[in-house]
N, C-alpha and C positions, 0 to 999 in steps of 0.2 A: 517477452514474446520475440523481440529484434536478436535477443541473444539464442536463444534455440533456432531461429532460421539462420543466422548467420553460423552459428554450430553445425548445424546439420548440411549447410552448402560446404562449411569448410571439412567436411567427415568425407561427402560425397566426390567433392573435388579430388582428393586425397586417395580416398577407394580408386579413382580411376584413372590415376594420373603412376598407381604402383604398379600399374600392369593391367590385365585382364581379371576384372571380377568374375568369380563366379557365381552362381545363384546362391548362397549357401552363402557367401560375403553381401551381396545386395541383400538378401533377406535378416540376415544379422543387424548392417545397417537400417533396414526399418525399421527394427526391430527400436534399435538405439532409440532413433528418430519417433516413433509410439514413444515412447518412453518421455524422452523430452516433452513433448509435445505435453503429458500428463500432467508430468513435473513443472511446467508453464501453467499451465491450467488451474491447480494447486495454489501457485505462489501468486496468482492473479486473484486467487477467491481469496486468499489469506490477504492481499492488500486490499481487497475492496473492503470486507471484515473491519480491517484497519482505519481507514478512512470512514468508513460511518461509526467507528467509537470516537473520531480524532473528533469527529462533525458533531456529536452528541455532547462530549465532554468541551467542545467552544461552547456550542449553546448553553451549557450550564453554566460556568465560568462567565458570562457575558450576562444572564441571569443573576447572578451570585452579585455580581459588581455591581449591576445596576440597585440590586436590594440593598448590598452596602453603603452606596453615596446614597439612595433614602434613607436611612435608620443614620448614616452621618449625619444626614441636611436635619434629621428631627431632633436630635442632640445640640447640634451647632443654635438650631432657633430657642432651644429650650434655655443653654445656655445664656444667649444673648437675654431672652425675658428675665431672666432672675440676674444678669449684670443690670439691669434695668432699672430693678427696683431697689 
């Protein structure tokens, strides 16, 4: 999002700094700037996306592990009884 406004202040800057825009140049620049703005919008839903599989796949994995030190701790006692006898 910081990159599309800083893109789009440095387009605008640029547009007005080459001389006199005309309507036709500001409007193209909005144009861009819709644009960006979309392509931001886009890549914000794609990382939120992101982030609730990263969140899904720790909670499994954190699941998974805790299953495995139980089913290790049932083995380790299992063994220990039959060193026992």
């Amino acid at each position: 999002m910081m990159n599309a406004t800083k893109l789009s202040i440095v387009l605008l800057a640029a547009g007005l700094t080459v001389g006199c825009a005309s309507k036709s140049d500001l409007a193209a620049l909005q144009t861009q700037v819709d644009g960006l703005k979309a392509e931001v919008s886009s890549v914000k839903s794609t990382a939120d996306e992101a982030l609730s599989a990263a969140t899904s796949a720790d909670a499994a994995a954190k699941r998974a592990a805790a299953a495995a030190e139980e089913v290790n701790a049932k083995l380790d006692r299992g063994f220990r009884k039959g060193a026992m006898k």
